[in-house]
C-alpha positions in Angstrom: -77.6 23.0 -5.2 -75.6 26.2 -4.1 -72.4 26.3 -6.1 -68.9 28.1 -4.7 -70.0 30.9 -6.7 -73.5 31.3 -4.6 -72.3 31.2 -1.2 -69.2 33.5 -2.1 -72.0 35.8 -3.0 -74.8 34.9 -0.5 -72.6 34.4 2.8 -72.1 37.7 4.9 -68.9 37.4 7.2 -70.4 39.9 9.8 -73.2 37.8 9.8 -71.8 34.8 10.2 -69.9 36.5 13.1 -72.6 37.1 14.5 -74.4 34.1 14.3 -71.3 31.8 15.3 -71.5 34.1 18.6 -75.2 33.3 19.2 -75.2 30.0 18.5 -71.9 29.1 21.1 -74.0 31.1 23.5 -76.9 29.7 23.2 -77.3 26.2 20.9 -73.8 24.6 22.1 -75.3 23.0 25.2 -78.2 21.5 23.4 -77.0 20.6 19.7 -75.8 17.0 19.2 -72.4 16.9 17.6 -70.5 13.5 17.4 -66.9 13.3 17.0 -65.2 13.4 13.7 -64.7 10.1 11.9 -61.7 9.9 10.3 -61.6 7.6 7.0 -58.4 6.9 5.2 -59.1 7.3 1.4 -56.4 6.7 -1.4 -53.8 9.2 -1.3 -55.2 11.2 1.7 -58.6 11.4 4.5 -62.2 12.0 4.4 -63.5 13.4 7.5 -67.3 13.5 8.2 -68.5 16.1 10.3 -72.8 16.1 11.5 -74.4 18.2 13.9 -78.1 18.0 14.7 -80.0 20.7 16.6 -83.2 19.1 18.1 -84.4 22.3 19.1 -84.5 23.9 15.7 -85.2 20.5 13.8 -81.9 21.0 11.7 -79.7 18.7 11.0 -76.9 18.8 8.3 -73.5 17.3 8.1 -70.3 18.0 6.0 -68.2 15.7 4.2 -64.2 16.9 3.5 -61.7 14.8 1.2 -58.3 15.8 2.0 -56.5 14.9 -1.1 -54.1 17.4 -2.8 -56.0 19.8 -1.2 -59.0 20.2 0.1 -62.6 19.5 -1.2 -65.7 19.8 1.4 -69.7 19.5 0.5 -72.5 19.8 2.9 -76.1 18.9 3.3 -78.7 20.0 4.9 -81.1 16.9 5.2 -84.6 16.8 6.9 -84.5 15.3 10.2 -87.6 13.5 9.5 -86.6 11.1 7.2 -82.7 11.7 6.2 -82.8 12.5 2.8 -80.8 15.4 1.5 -83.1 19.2 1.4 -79.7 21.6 0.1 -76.4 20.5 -1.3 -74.0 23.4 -0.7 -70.0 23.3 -2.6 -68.4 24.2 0.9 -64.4 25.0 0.3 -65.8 28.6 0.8 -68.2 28.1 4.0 -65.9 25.9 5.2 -62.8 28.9 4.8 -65.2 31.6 6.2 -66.9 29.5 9.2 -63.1 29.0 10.6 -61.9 32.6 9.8 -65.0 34.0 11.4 -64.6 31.8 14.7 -61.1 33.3 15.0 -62.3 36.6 14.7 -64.8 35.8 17.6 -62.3 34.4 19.9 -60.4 36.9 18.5 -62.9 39.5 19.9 -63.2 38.1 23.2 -59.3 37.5 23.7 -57.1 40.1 22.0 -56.3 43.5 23.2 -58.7 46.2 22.1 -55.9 48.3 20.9 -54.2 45.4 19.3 -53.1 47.1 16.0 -50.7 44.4 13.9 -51.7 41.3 12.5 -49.6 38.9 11.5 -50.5 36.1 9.4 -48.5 32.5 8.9 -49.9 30.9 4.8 -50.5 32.1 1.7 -53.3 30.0 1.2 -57.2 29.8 1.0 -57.3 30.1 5.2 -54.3 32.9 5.4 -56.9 34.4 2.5 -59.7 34.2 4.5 -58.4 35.1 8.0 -56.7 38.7 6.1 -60.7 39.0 4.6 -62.2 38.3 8.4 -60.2 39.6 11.2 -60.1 42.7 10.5 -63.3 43.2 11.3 -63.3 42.8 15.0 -60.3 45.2 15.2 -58.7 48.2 13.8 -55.3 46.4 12.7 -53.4 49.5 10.9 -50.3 46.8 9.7 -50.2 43.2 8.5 -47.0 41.0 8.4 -47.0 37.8 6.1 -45.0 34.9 6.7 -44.8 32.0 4.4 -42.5 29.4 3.2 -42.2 30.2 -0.5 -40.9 34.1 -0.8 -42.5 34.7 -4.3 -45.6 33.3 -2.8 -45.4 36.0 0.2 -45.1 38.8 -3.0 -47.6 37.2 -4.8 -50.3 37.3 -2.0 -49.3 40.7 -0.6 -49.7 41.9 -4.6 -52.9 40.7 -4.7 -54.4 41.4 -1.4 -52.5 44.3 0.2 -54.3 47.3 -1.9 -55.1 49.5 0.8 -53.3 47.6 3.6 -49.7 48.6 5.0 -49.1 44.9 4.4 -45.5 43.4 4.5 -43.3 40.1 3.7 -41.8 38.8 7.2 -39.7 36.3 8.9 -41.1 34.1 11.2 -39.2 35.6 14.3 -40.7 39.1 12.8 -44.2 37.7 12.6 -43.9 36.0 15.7 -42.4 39.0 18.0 -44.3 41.8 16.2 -47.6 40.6 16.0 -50.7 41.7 18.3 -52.9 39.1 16.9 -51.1 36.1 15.3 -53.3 33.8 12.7 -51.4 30.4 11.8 -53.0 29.0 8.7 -50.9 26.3 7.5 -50.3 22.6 6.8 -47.0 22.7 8.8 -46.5 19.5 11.1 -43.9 21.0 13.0 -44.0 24.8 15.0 -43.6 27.6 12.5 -41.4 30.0 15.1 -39.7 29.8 18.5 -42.3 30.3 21.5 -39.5 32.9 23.2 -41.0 35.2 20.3 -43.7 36.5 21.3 -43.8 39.5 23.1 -46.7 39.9 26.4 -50.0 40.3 25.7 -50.1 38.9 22.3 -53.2 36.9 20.9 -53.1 33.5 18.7 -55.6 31.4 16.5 -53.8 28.3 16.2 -55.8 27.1 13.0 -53.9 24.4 10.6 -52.9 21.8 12.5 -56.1 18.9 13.1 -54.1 15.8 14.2 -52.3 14.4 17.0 -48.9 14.4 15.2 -48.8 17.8 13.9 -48.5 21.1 15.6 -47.7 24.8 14.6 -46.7 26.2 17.6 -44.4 24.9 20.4 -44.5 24.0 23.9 -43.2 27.1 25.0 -45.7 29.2 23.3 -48.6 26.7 25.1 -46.9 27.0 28.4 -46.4 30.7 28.4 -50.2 31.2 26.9 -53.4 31.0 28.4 -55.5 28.3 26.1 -59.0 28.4 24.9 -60.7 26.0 22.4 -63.6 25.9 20.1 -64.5 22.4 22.2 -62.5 20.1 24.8 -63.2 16.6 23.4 -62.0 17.5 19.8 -58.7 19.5 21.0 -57.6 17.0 23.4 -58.7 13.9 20.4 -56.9 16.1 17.7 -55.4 19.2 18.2 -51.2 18.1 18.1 -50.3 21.9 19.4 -51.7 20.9 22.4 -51.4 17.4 23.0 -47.1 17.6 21.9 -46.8 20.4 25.1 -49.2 17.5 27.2 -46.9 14.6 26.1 -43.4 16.8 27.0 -45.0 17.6 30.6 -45.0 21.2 29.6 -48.8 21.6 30.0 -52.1 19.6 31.9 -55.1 19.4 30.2 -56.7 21.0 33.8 -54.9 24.0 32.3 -57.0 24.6 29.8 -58.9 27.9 30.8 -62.3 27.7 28.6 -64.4 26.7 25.5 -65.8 28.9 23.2 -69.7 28.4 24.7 -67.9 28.9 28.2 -65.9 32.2 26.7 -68.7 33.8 24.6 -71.1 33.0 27.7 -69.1 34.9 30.1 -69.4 31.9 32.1 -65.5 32.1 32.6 -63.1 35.1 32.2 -61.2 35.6 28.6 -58.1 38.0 29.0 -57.3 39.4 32.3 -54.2 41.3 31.7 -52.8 43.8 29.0 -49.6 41.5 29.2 -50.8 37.7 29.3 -50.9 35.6 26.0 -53.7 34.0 24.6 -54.3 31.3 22.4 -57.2 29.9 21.0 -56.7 26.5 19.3 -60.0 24.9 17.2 -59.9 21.9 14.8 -62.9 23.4 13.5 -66.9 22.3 14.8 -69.8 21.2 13.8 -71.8 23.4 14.5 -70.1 26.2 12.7 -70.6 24.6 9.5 -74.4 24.0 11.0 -74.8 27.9 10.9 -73.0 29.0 8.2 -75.2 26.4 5.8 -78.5 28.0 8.1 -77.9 31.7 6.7 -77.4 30.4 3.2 -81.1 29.3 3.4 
């Protein structure tokens, strides 16, 4: 068994960004990933999450109890037979896997001189998206925005060493962002789509139900929108499915997935002025490689 501790020390962020970009290229088409179940457990959700590449003979699957928080495990298992090869503690991989597919769609979509990130959550994702980013862009400022004002202080105490990092309002955030990471548990959106200023990028990240959203319908009908995979965004992803529902946006709009994005099989940003936004719910096979390079 690999404990939090293990993959914290034994799970490379380039590398995973890497191997995220290979594996959307090249696996995506081929790997069988069923949709997420679901379950309702006292007090909150479990969610189950397999993917099985028949080409590699690798199957794993993760499980994820939402309850006060949230507490994911994974298992590699031998296709063979079923039974269980590696049981990895996954808050960690499953922090990194989604921070690191942001920073690929982030590398595909945002401007190449984009130089401010700004940041919505002080928690483990907001954490792991300040760790990631960064590293497919030379950001020179970060802007936090969070609900709790000590927390802001807290996490910009803790984190900014080195950074020109600095508390926010959401209208700040929002309007003076390049790249804008939303990492919270927020049903509702977090600013005013009128905010954001041409040619910003987004990684809509928190919300993964029908009924919750962080971003508005203006911000999906002023944006171009990309997603880690079109079944799961328009089964769970509320920041899209709201601006559906209020006639503010088709699903036909949708411009690509991430195998169709990293694939060059359609265009990512075209202009120096269009927004972009890439909403995931998080994948399967992300989880898939990330336990693969902790072999």
């Amino acid at each position: 068994m690999l404990t939090e501790a293990d993959v914290r020390r034994r799970l490379d962020a380039a590398a995973l960004i890497g191997g995220l970009e290979s594996a959307f290229r090249e696996r995506y088409l081929t790997v069988q990933i069923p949709a997420r179940t679901h379950i309702a457990i006292e007090g909150g959700v479990l969610l189950t999450m397999p993917c099985y590449d028949p080409a590699s003979h690798v199957l794993g699957m993760k499980l994820v109890a939402v309850r006060n928080g949230v507490h994911a495990t994974y298992l590699l298992m031998d296709p063979a037979n079923g039974r269980p090869k590696l049981t990895i503690e996954a808050n960690w991989l499953t922090d990194l896997r989604t921070a690191c597919t942001s920073a690929l769609a982030t590398k595909y979509l945002s401007r190449s001189d984009a130089r401010t990130l700004g940041i919505f959550g002080t928690g483990r994702q907001a954490r792991a998206h300040l760790a990631v980013v960064p590293l497919v862009r030379n950001f020179e400022r970060v802007l936090i925005c969070g609900r709790d004002p000590k927390r802001v202080h807290l996490f910009i105490a803790e984190f900014g060493t080195g950074l020109d990092m600095h508390p926010a309002t959401a209208e700040q955030c929002a309007g003076q962002s390049d790249v804008i990471c939303t990492c919270t548990a927020s049903a509702t959106p977090l600013f005013e789509g009128t905010a954001l200023r041409p040619g910003t990028h987004l990684n809509l990240v928190g919300a993964f139900q029908p009924s919750a959203r962080e971003v508005d319908s203006i911000t999906i009908q002023r944006a171009r929108v990309f997603v880690e995979s079109y079944e799961a965004i328009l089964a769970e992803a509320g920041d899209v499915l709201m601006a559906i529902k209020e006639g503010a946006f088709k699903p036909e709009d949708l411009i690509a997935d991430l195998h169709e994005l990293v694939s060059l099989k359609k265009p990512g940003r075209e202009s120096e002025r269009e927004i972009t936004v890439f909403k995931s719910v998080g994948c399967a096979l992300e989880d898939l490689v990330a336990a693969e390079l902790l072999l």
